[in-house]
N, C-alpha and C positions, 0 to 999 in steps of 0.2 A: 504494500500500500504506500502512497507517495503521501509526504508531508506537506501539508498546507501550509503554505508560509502566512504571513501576515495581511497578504493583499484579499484571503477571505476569512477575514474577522469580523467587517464592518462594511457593507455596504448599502446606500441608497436605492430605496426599490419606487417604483409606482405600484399604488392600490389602489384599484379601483373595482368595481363592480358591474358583472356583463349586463345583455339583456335575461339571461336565466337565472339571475341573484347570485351566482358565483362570483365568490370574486378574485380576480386578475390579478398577477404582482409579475412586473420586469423589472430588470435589473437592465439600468441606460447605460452600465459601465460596462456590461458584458451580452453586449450584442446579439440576441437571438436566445438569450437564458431568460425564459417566463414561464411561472407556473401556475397552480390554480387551487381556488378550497370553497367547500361550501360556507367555511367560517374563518374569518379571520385569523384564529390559531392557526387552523391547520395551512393556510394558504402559504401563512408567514411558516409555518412546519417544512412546507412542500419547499417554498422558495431557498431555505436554508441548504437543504438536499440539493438543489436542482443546482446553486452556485458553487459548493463544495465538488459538484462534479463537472461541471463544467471550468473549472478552475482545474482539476486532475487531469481532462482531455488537453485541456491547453500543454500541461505543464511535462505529459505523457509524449504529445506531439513536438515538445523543444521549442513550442512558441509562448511570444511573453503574454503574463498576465497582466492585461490593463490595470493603472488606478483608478480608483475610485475616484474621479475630481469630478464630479458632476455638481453642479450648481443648482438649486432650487428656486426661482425666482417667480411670488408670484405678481400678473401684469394685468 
C-alpha cells in the first residue's frame, strides 16, 4: 500500500445536492474525483475514499499530486 503524503489531509470539496436529493461533493483540486451520498456523512465518507484513491493512482502512475490552492470566493 502507498503512503499518502500530506497533499491528502485536507482538501476543499463542493457540496451540493442533485435533482434526486443526493448529494454531490468534487474535489476542484483533483480533477474528475467526485462522489456521492444520500446524507451528508456519508457523501463526505464517500469523498474521503474517492480522494485517498485517487491521490494513490496518481502517485502509483509517477505523476504529481496537485495542491490544494483552490480559492473560494463568493460573487
Amino acid at each position: 500500500m502507498v503512503k499518502l503524503s500530506q497533499a491528502s489531509q485536507t482538501r476543499k470539496v463542493l457540496l451540493y445536492q442533485d435533482e434526486d436529493a443526493y448529494l454531490i461533493v468534487e474535489v476542484p483540486s483533483l480533477p474528475g474525483c467526485v462522489s456521492q451520498g444520500a446524507t451528508r456523512d456519508e457523501a463526505l465518507r464517500n469523498i474521503r475514499e474517492a480522494i485517498d484513491l485517487h491521490i494513490e493512482v496518481l502517485l502509483d502512475r509517477g505523476q504529481p499530486v496537485p495542491d490544494d490552492n483552490i480559492e473560494v470566493v463568493n460573487v
